[in-house]
N, CA, C and O atoms as a GROMACS GRO file, in nm:
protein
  340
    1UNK      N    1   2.866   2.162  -1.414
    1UNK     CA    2   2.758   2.096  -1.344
    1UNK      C    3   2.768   1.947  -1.372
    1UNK      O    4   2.782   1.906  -1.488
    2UNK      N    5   2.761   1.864  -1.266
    2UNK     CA    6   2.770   1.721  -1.307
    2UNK      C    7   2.621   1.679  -1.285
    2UNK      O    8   2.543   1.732  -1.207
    3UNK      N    9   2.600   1.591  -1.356
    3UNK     CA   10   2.468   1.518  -1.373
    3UNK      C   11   2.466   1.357  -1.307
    3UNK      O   12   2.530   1.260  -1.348
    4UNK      N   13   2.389   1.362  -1.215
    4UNK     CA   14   2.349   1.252  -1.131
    4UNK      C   15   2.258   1.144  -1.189
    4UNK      O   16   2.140   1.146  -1.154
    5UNK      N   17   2.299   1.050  -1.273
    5UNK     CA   18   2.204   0.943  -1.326
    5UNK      C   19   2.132   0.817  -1.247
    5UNK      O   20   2.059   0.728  -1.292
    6UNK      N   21   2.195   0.851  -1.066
    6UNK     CA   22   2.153   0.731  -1.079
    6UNK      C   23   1.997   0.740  -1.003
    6UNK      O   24   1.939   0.649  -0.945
    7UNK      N   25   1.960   0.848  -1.020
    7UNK     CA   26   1.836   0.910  -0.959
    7UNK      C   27   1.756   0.911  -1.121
    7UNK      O   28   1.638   0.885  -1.096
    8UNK      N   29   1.764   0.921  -1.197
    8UNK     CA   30   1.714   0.941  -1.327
    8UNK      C   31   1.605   0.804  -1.352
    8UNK      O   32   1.614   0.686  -1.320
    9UNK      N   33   1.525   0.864  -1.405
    9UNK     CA   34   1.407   0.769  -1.494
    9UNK      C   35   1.448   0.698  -1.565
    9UNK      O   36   1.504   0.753  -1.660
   10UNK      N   37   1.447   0.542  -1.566
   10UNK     CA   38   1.491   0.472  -1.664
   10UNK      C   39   1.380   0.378  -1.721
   10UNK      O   40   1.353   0.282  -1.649
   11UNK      N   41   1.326   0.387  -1.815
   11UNK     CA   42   1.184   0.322  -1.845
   11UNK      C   43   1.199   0.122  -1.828
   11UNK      O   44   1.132   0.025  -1.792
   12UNK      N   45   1.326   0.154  -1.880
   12UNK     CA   46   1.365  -0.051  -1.892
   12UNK      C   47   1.421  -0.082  -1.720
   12UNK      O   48   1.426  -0.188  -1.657
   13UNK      N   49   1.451   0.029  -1.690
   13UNK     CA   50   1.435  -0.066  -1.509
   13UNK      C   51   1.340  -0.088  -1.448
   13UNK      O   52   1.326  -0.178  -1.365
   14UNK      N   53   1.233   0.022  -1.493
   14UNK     CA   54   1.092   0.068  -1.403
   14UNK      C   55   1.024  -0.070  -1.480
   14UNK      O   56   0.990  -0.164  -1.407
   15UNK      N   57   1.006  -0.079  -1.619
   15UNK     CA   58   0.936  -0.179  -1.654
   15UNK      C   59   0.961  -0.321  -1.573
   15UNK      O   60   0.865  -0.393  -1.547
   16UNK      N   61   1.076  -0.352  -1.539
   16UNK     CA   62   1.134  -0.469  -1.503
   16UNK      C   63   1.098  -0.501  -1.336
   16UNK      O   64   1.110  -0.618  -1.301
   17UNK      N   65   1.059  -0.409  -1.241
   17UNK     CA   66   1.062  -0.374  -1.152
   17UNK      C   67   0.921  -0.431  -1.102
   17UNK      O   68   0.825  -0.413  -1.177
   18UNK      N   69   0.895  -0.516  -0.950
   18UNK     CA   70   0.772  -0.550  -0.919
   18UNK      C   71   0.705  -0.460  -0.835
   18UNK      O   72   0.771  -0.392  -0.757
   19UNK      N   73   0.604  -0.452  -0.839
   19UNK     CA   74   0.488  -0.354  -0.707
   19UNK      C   75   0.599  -0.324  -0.613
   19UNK      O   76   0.676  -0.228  -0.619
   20UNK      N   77   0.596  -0.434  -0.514
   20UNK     CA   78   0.661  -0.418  -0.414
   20UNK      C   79   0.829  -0.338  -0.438
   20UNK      O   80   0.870  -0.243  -0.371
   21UNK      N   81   0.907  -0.409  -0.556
   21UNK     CA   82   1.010  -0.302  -0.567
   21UNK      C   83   1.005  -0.141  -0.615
   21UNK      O   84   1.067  -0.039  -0.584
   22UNK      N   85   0.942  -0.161  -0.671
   22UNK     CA   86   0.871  -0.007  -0.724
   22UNK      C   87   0.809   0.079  -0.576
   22UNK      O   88   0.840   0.193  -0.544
   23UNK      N   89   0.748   0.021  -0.528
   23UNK     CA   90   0.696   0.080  -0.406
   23UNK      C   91   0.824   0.152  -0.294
   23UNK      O   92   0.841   0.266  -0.251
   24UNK      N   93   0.891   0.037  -0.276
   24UNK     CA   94   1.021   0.020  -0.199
   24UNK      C   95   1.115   0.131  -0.218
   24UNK      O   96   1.166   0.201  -0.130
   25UNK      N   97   1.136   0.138  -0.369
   25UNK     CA   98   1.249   0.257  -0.416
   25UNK      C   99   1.188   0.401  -0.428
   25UNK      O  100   1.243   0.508  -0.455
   26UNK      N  101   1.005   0.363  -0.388
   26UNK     CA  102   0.902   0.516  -0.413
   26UNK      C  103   0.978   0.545  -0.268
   26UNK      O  104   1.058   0.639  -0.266
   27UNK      N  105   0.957   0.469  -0.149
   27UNK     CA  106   0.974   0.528   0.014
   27UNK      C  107   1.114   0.565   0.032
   27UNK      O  108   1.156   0.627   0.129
   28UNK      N  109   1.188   0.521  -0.071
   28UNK     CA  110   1.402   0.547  -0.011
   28UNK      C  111   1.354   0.686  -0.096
   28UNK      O  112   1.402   0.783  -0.037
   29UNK      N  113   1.262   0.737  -0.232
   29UNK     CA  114   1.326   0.848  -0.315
   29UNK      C  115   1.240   0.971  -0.212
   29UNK      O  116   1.264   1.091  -0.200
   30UNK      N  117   1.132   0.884  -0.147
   30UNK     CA  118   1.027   1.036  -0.059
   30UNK      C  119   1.140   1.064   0.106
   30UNK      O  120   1.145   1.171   0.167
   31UNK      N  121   1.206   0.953   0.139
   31UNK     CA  122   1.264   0.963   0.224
   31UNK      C  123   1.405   1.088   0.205
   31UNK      O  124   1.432   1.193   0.265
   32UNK      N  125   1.434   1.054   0.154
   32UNK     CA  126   1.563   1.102   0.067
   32UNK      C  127   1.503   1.257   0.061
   32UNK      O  128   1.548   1.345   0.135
   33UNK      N  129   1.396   1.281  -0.035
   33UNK     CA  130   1.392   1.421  -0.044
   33UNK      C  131   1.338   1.472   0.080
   33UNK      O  132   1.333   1.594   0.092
   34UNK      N  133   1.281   1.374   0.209
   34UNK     CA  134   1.206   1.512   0.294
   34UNK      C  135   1.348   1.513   0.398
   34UNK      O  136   1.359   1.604   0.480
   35UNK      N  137   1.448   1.412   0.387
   35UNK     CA  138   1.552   1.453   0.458
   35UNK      C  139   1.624   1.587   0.418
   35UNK      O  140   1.686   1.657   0.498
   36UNK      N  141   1.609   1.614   0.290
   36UNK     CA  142   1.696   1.742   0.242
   36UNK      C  143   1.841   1.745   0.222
   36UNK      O  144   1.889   1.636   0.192
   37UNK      N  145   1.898   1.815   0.229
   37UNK     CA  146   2.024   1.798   0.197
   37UNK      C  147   2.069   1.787   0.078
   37UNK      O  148   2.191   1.796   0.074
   38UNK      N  149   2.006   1.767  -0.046
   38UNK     CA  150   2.058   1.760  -0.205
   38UNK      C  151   2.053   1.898  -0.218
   38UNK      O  152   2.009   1.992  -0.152
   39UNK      N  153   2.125   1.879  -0.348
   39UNK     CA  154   2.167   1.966  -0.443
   39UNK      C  155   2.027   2.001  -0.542
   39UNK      O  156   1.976   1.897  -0.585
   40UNK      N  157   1.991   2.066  -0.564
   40UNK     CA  158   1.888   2.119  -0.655
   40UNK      C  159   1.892   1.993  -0.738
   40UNK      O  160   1.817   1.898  -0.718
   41UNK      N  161   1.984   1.999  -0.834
   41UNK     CA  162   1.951   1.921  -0.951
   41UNK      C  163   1.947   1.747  -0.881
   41UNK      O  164   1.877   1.657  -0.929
   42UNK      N  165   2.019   1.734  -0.788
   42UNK     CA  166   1.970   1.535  -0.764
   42UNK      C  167   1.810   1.540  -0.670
   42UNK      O  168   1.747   1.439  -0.641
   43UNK      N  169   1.758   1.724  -0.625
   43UNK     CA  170   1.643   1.698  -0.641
   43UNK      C  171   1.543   1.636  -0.689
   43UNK      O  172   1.461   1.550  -0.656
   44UNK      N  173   1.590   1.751  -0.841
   44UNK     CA  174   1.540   1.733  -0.902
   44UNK      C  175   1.472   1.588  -0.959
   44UNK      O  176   1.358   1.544  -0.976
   45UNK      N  177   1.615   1.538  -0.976
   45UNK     CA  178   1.648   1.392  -1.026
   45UNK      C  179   1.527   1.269  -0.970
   45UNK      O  180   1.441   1.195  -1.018
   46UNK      N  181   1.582   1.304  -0.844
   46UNK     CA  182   1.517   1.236  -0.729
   46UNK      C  183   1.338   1.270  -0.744
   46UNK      O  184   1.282   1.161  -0.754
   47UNK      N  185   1.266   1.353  -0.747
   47UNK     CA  186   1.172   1.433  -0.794
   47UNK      C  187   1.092   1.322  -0.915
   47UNK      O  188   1.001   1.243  -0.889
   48UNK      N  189   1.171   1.351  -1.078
   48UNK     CA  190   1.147   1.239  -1.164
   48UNK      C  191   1.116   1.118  -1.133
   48UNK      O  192   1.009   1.067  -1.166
   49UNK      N  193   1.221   1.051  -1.058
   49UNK     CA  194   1.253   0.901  -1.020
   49UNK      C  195   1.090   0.891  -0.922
   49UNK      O  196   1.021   0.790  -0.934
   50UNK      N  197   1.051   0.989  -0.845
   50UNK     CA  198   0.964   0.929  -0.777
   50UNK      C  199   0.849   0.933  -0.858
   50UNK      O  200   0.763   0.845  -0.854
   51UNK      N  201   0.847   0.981  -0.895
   51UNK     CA  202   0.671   1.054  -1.011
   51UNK      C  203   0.700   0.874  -1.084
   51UNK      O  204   0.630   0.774  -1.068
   52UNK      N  205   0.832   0.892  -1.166
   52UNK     CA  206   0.794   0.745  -1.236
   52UNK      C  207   0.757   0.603  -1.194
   52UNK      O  208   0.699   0.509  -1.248
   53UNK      N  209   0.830   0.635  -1.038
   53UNK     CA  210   0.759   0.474  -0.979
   53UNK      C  211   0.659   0.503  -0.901
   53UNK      O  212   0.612   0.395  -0.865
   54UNK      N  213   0.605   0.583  -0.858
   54UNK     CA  214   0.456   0.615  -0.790
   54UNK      C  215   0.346   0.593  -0.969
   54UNK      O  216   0.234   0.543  -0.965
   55UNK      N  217   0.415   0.643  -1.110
   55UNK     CA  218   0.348   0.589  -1.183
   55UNK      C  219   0.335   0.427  -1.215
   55UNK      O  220   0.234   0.358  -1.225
   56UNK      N  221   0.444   0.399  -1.225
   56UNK     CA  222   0.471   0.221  -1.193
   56UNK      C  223   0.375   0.162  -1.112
   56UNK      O  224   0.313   0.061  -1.147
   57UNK      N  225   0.354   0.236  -0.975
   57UNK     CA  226   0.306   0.137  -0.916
   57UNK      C  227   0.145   0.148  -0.944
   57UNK      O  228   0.080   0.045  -0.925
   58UNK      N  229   0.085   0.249  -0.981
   58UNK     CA  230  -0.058   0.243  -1.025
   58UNK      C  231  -0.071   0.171  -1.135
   58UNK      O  232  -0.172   0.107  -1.162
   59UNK      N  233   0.042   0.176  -1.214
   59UNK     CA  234  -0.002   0.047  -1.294
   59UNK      C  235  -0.052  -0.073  -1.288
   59UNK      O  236  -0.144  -0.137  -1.338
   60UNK      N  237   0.067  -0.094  -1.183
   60UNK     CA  238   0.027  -0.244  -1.156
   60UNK      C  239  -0.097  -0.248  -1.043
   60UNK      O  240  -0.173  -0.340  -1.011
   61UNK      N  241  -0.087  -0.130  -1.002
   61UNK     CA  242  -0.244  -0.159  -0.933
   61UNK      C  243  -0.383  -0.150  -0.952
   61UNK      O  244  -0.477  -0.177  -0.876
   62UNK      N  245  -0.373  -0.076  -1.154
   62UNK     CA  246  -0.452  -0.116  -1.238
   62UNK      C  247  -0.500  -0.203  -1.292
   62UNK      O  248  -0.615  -0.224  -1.329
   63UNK      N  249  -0.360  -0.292  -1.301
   63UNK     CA  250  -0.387  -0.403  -1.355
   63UNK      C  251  -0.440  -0.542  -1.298
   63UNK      O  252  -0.486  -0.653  -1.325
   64UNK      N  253  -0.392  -0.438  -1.181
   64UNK     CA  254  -0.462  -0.628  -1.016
   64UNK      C  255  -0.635  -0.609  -1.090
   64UNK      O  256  -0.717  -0.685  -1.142
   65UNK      N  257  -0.624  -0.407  -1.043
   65UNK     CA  258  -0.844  -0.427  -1.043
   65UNK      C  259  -0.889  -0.515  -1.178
   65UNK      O  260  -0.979  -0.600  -1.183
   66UNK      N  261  -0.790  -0.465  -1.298
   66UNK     CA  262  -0.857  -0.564  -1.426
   66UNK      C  263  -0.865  -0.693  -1.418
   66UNK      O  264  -0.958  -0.757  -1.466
   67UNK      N  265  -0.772  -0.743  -1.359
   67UNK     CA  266  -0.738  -0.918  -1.310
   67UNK      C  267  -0.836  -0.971  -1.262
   67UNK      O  268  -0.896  -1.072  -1.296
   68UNK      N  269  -0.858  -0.873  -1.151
   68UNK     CA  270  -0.994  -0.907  -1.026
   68UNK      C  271  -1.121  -0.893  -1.070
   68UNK      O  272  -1.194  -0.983  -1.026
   69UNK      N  273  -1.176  -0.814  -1.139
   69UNK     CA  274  -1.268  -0.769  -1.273
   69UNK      C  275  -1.288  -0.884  -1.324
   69UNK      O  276  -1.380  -0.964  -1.305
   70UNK      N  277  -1.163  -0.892  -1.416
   70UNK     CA  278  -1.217  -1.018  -1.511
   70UNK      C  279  -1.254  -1.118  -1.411
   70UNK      O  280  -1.375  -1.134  -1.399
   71UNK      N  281  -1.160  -1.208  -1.317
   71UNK     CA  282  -1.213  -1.352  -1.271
   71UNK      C  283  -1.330  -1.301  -1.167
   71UNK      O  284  -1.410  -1.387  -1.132
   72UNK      N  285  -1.343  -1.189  -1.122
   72UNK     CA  286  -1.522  -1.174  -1.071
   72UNK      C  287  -1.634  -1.173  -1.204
   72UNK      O  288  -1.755  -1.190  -1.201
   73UNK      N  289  -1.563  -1.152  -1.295
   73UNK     CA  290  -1.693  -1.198  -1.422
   73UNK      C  291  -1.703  -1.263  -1.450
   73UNK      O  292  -1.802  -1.291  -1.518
   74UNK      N  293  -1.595  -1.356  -1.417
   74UNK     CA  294  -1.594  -1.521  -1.482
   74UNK      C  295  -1.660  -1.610  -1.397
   74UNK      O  296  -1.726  -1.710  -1.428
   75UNK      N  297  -1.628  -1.552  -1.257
   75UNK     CA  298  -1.702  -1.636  -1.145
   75UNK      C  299  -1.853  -1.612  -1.174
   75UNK      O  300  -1.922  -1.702  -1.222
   76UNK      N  301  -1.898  -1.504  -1.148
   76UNK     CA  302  -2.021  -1.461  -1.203
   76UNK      C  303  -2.089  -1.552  -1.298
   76UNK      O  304  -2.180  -1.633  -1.282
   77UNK      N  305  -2.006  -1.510  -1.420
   77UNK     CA  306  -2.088  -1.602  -1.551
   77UNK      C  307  -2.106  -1.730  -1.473
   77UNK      O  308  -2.220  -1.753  -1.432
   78UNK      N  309  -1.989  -1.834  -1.442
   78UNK     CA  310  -2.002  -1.953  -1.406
   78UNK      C  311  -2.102  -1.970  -1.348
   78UNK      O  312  -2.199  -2.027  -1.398
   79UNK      N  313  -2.096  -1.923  -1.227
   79UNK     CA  314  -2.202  -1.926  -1.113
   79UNK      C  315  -2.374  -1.886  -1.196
   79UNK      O  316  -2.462  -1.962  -1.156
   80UNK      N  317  -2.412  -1.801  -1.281
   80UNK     CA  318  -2.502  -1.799  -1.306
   80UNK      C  319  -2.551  -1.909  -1.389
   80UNK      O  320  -2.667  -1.950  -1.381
   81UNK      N  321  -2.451  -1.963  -1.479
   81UNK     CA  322  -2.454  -2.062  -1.565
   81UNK      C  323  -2.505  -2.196  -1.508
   81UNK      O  324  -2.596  -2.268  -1.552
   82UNK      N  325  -2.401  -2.218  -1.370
   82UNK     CA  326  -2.471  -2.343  -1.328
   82UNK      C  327  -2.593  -2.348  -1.273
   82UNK      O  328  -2.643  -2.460  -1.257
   83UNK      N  329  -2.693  -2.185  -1.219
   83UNK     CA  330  -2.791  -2.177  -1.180
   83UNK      C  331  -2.905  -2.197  -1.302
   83UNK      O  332  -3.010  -2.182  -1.240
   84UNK      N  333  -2.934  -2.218  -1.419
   84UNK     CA  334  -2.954  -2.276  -1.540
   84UNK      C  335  -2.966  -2.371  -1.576
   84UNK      O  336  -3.013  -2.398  -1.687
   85UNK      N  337  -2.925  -2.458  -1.484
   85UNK     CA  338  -2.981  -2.611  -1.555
   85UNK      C  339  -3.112  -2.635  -1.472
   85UNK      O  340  -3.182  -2.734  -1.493
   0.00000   0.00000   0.00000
């Protein structure tokens, strides 16, 4: 059995990887599997690879809401602050 790596989870590419590329390589790995045609195991592969950048990308789309969070609290504070004098 040969093993297909280049479908495999790699945590130091995924980390390195932006929304938009993460997103990008989510639609080639969903494309890929609803075309069919693999082999069980680069399914499989393929399978992993997507779970990890569909996780990737909620990350970073966790991290926009915290971004947006914080400077809507900051605006907030400000804004109430200058209503105070």
């Amino acid at each position: 059995m040969t093993e297909n790596n280049s479908a495999a989870p790699s945590t130091d590419s995924l980390d390195a990887l932006s929304y938009e590329e993460a997103r990008e390589q989510l639609v080639a790995v969903v494309s890929r599997l609803e075309a069919g045609g693999a082999s069980l195991e680069e399914s499989l592969a393929l399978w992993e690879r997507g779970e990890a950048l569909a996780k990737r990308c909620e990350d970073w789309l966790e991290g926009a809401r915290k971004r947006l969070a914080t400077a809507r609290d900051a605006s907030n504070d400000a804004g109430a602050a200058a209503g105070t004098d």
